[in-house]
Each structure stands twice: as C-alpha cells, then as structure tokens.
C-alpha positions in Angstrom: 0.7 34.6 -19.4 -2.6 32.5 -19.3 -2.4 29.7 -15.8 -4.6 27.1 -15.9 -6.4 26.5 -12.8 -4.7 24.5 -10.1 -5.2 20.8 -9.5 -5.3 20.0 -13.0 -4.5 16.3 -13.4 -3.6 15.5 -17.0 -3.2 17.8 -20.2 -2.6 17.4 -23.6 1.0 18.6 -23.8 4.1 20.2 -21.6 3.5 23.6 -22.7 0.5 23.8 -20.7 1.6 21.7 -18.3 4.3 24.5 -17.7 1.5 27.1 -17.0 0.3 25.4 -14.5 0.4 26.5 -11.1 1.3 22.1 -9.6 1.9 19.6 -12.2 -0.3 17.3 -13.2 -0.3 14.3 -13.4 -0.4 12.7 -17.0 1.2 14.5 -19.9 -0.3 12.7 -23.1 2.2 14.0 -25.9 4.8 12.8 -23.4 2.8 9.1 -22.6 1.8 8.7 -26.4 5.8 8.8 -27.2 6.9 6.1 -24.6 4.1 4.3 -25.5 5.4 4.6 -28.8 8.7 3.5 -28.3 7.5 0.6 -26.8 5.0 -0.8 -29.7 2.3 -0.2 -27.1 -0.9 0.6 -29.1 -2.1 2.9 -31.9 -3.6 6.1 -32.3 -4.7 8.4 -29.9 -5.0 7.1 -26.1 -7.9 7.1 -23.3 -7.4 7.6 -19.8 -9.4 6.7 -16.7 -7.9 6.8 -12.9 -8.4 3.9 -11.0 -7.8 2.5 -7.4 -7.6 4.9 -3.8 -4.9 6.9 -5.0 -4.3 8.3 -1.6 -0.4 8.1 -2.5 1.0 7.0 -5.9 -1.4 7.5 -8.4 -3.0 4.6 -11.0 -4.7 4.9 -14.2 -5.9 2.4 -16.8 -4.6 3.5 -19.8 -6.4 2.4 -23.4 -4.7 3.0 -27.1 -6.4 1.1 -29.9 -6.8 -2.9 -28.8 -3.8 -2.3 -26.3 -5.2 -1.9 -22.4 -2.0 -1.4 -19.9 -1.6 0.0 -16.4 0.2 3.1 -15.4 1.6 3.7 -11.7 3.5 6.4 -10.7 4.2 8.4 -7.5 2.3 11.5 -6.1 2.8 15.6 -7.3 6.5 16.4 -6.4 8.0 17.5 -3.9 8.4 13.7 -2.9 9.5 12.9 0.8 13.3 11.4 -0.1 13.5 7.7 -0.4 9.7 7.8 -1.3 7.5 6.4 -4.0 10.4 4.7 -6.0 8.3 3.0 -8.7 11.7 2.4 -10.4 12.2 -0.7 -6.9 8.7 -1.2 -7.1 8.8 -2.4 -10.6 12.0 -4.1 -10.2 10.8 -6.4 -6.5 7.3 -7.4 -9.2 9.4 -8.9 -11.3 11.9 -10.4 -9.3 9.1 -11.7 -7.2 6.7 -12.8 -10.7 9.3 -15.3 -11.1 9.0 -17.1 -8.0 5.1 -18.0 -8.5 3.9 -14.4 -6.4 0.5 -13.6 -8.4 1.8 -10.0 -9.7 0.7 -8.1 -12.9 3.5 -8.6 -15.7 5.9 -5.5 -15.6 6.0 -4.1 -19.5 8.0 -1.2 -19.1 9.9 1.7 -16.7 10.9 5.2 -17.4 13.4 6.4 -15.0 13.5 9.8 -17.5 11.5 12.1 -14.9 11.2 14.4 -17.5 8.5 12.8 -19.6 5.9 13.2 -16.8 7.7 14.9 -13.2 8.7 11.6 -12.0 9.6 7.8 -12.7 7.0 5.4 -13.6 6.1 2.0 -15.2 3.6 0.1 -17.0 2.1 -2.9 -16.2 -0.4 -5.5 -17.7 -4.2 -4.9 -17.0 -5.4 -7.6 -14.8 -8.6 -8.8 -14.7 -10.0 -8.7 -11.8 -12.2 -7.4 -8.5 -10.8 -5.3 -5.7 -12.7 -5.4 -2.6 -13.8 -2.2 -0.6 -16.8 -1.0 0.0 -19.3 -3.0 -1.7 -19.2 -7.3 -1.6 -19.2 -8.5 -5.2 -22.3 -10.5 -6.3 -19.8 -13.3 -6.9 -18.1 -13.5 -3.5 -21.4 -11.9 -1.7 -22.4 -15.9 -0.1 -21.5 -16.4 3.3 -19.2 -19.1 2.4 -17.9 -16.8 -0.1 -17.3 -14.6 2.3 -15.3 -16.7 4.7 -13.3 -18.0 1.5 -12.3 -14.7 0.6 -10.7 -13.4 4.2 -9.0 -17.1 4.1 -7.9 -17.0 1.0 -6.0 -13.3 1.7 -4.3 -15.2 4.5 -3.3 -18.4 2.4 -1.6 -15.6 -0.2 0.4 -14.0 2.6 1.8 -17.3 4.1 2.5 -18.3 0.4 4.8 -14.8 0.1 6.2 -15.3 3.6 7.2 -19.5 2.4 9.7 -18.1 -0.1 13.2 -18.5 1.0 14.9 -14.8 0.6 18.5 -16.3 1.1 19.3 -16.9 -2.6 19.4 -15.3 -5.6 18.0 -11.9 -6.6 15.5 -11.7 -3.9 18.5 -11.5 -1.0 19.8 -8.6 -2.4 16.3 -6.7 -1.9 17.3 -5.8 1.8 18.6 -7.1 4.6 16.4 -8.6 7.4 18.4 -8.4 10.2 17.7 -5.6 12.5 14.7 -5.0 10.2 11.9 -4.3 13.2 14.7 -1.5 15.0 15.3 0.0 11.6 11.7 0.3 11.2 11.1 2.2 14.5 14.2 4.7 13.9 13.0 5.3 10.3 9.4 6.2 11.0 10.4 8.1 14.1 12.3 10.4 11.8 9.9 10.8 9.0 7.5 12.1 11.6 10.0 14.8 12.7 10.3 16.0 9.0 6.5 15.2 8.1 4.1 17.0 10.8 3.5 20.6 11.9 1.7 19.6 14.9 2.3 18.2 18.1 1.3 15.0 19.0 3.1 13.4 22.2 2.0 10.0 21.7 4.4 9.3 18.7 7.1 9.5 20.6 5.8 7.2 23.8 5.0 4.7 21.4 8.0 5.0 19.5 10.2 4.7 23.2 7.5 1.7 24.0 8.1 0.1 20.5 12.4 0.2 20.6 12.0 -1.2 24.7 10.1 -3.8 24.1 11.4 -5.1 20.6 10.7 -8.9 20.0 12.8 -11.5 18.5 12.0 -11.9 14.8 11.8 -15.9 14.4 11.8 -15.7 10.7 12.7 -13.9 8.1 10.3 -13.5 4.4 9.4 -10.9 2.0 7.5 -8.3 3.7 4.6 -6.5 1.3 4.6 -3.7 4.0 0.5 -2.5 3.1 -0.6 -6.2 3.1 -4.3 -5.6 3.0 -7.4 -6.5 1.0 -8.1 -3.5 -0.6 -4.6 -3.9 -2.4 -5.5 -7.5 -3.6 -7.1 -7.9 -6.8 -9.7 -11.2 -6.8 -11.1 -13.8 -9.7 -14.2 -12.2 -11.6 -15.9 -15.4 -10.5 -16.1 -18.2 -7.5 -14.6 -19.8 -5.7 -12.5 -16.7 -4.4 -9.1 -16.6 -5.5 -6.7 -13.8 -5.8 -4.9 -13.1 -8.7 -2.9 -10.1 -8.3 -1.2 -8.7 -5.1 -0.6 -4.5 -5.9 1.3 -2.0 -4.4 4.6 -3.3 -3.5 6.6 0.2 -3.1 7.2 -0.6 0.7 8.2 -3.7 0.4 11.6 -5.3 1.6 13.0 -8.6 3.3 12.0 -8.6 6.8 9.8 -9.9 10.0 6.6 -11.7 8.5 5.0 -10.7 11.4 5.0 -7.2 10.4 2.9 -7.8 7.9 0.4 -9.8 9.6 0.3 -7.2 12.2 -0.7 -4.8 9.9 -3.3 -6.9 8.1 -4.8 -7.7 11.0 -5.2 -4.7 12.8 -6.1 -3.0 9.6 -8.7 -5.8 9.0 -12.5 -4.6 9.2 -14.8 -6.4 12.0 -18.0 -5.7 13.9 -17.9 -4.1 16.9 -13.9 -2.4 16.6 -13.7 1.2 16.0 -13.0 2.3 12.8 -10.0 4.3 11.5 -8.5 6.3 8.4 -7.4 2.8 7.3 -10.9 1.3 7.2 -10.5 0.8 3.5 -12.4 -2.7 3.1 -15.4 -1.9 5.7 -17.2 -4.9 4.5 -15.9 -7.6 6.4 -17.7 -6.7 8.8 -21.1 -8.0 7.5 -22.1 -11.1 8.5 -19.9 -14.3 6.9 -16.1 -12.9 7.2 -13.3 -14.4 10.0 -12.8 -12.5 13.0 -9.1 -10.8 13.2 -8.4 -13.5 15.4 -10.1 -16.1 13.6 -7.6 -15.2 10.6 -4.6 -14.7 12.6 -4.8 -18.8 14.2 -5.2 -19.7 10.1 -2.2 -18.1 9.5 -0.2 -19.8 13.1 -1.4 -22.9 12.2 0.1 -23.0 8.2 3.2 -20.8 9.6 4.1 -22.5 12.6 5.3 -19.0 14.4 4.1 -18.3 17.8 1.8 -15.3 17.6 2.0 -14.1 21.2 3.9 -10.7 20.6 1.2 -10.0 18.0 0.0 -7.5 19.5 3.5 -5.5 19.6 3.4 -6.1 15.6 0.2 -4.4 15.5 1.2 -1.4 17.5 4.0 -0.5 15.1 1.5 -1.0 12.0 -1.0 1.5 13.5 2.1 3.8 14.5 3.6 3.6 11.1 0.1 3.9 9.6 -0.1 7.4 11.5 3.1 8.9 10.5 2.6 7.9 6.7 -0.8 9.5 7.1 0.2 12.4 9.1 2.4 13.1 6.0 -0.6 12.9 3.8 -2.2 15.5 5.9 0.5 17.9 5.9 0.7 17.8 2.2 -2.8 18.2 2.1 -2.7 21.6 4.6 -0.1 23.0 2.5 -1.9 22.4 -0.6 -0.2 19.7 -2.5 -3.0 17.8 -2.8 -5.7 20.2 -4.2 -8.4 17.6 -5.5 -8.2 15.8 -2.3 -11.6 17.1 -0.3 -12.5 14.0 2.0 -9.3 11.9 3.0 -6.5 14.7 3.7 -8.7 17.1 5.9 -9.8 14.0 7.6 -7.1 12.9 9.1 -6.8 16.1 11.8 -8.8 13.5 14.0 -7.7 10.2 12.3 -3.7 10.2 13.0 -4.5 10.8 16.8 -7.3 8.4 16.6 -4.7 5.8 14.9 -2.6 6.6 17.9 -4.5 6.0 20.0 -5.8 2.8 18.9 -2.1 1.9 18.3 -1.5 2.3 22.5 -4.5 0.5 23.0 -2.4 -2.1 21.4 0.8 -1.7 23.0 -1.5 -2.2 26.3 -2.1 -5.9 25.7 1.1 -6.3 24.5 2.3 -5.1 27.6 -0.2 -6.9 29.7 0.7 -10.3 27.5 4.1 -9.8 29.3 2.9 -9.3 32.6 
C-alpha cells in the first residue's frame, strides 16, 4: 500500500488520511460537510494555520465570502483531561455573555470522527496579536505603555465578575483551587517526562508547605498572557479578543497574575521557553512590577505572596512544557524543528527560574 510521508498536516479526504503513518490535522471532505451542515460558505474551502500552535492547533478557514476560525487540539494520543475544545467552547460562550471580549462561538463537533478529535468554529476577529514585532499602530512609546496597561485593565475586568451565580458557578469550584493545582501538575509530570529532574519535586513540596490564603475568588484564564490577546487594528490600544481559554476554571485571581507577570518580557530578566512577546522589553513598556501595583491598586488584593503565585506558574509552565518535549522525542510532533528540541535546556531553565522565585517568596516571610 502507498504511505504518505509522515507529518502531513491536512489532505483532501480520509482515505489518505488512513495511509498515513500520524494523522493530520485537517481532513477537507470531512470540514467541507460540517461546514455544510452548518450553512457556512460555498464552494471549495482555503486554509491557512495561524497562531503558535505549540498545543492545540488554529487555522483561518475561508469558503466563498464566509471567513471562520477553526481550533482544535494536538495529533492524538491526547494526555486525559486534555485539550477539551468541547469546555473551551462552552466557558466562551458562557463567559461572551457577561461582557468578556471573546470571538462568537458558531459551532462544535464533539463527532471525533470527522477529523481525530472534537473541535469548534469560531468568528474571525479582526485584529493584532503581539509577539515579536511592535505594530506600527501601537509602536509610540505611549502606545507602548497603553498596551501593557490595557492587558492588565482586561484581567481585572475578568477577575470583577462575580462566579457565584448562574452558569459561570458551575464551571469549577474555587475552593481548594491553589492545592488542587499543585497535586494535579505533580502528577502529570510523573506520567509526562522520561527524565529526571529533582527540582519538580522540591518545588512541588515548597509549593503545598507554603500555600497562601486565596482572598478571592474569579475566573481564572490559566495562560493569561499577551501573546493570547488579540488588539484593535488601530490606536489607542484596546483589546478585543482574549483566546485560548482550554485551562481555564474558577479560581485564585492571583494565579493568573502570577503567571502574566512572570511570563511578562522585560530588560534585563533572563529569558525562557515562554518568552513569547519579547518586545516589551524595548523601550516604552511597564516594568513587571510596574503592572503588577496597576493591577493592586484597581483590585484592592495585597500582592505580598506574589511571588509564591509566580513560582507555581513557572512550575506549571515546566511540566506542560516538559510534556511538549516528550511528545516531541517520541515523535508526535514531526514538523516541530525549533520549540520541542528546545526545551531539553528550557524546562530546567524554567525550574530554575521558578526557585529563584520561591526564594523571595521565602525571604518575603522571613
């Protein structure tokens, strides 16, 4: 039987998808019926992938005058309790409805058969994500300051909803959210590596001793960062999309400004596999700490176990990442030739930055 090579990522139909030797991604007799179904478009359809796509994978798809968004989750195997784009689609429309700037949700297929796993469609948004380069519109220096500020005013918007009522209370349970948190990553390390690294588990012993009272209780994005915020084509800066909501839950808003921050770009700080929006640290953005007294001062919470928050995001960020790696070393991940064999030295280096962390916490204590 002919094979077509591996790392294929979209073909025309599912017999050759069946000779492949890993799926791929995009089956487009398979798409072009749902798409169908759902009085999406006309004709035959275009394809282009968009965004990081270091996890769940994005592409912009295009049929006649229709433009829509696909999202759906990596090659299987999937790590259980992974990638559910069923919730994700489900917490974007719960949360569209109480003012959150999310892209409209136009349809879900829980039928993995149609393309390996679930996925969903959402409306194109036009817009600018931030990485690498500064767009022309937000490239002022006050532009610049606008934009980190106005990432901080979005999350203190999220974290103002009240989660006690209605549809968004039944999305998880915040209580005990920050132990749950350290018992669940502990284990998916356990099942995710093939390589020892003893500082996981002296964080994780440092993270459950020294657990801090959660004074609130708010949506938590869970990968609150720039790079997953989607801006106005034009000044002043203003965000009109927040993406990637698949670790999301109801939790300690401190989690997520722990992660933002410590995730946050800025002269001088070592970088790390997360370094996804490197260009704050030109000239004209906040400092981390800068960012983090805007968001005490509109939140009222006291930000002095910060630093505990932003251990456990670097520690989470290196277990999700070491996964990533080991996918990549078995070869699940075959058109993946700078960010998977990069992370050898970038999970330890996350760790290490992550106990640098725990340090001042510790030393805050003192």
């Amino acid at each position: 039987m002919h094979t077509v090579p591996d790392g294929v990522e979209v073909v025309a139909a599912w017999d050759v998808a069946r000779r492949l030797e890993s799926p791929p991604l995009l089956v487009l007799d398979a798409l072009t019926g749902f798409l169908d179904a759902h009085g999406i478009g006309s004709g035959p359809l275009a394809w282009q992938r968009i965004g990081e796509g270091h996890s769940n994978v994005t592409y912009l798809i295009e049929r006649g005058d229709e433009s829509v968004v696909l999202r759906r989750g990596p090659r299987p195997p999937l790590p259980k309790s992974t990638h559910d784009m069923v919730r994700e689609a489900r917490i974007q429309k719960i949360l569209g409805e109480h003012g959150v700037p999310v892209p409209e949700i136009i349809a879900v297929c829980e039928d993995e058969l149609l393309l390996g796993v679930p996925f969903y469609l959402m409306d194109r948004v036009d817009g600018t994500v931030v990485t690498d380069t500064i767009p022309s519109h937000l490239f002022p220096l006050e532009q610049r300051r606008a934009t980190s500020e106005a990432v901080v005013d979005t999350l203190v918007a999220l974290h103002s909803i009240d989660v006690t009522r209605g549809e968004l209370a039944s999305l998880g349970s915040p209580d005990g959210y920050l132990r749950r948190q350290v018992e669940r990553f502990r284990g998916l390390w356990e099942v995710n590596t093939a390589r020892n690294l003893p500082a996981v588990e002296w964080i994780a012993n440092w993270l459950a001793r020294n657990l801090p009272a959660s004074q609130a209780a708010s949506v938590v994005h869970g990968d609150y960062r720039m790079g997953n915020l989607m801006f106005a084509p034009q000044a002043p800066a203003r965000i009109l999309a927040i993406l990637d909501w698949e670790m999301a839950t109801l939790g300690d808003p401190l989690a997520d400004l722990g992660y933002f921050t410590a995730t946050y770009s800025e002269a001088g700080i070592l970088t790390t596999p997360l370094e996804l929006t490197p260009v704050t640290r030109s000239p004209g953005y906040p400092t981390r700490q800068r960012l983090a007294e805007r968001y005490r001062d509109r939140m009222g919470l006291d930000l002095t176990p910060l630093p505990w928050y932003q251990t456990l995001a670097l520690w989470k960020a290196a277990i999700f990442c070491e996964a990533i790696y080991t996918r990549w070393r078995r070869g699940e991940r075959p058109n993946d030739t700078v960010f998977g064999p990069s992370l050898e030295t970038g999970v330890p280096r996350l760790l290490e930055m992550a106990a640098q962390y725990a340090g001042l916490a510790s030393a805050s204590r003192a």
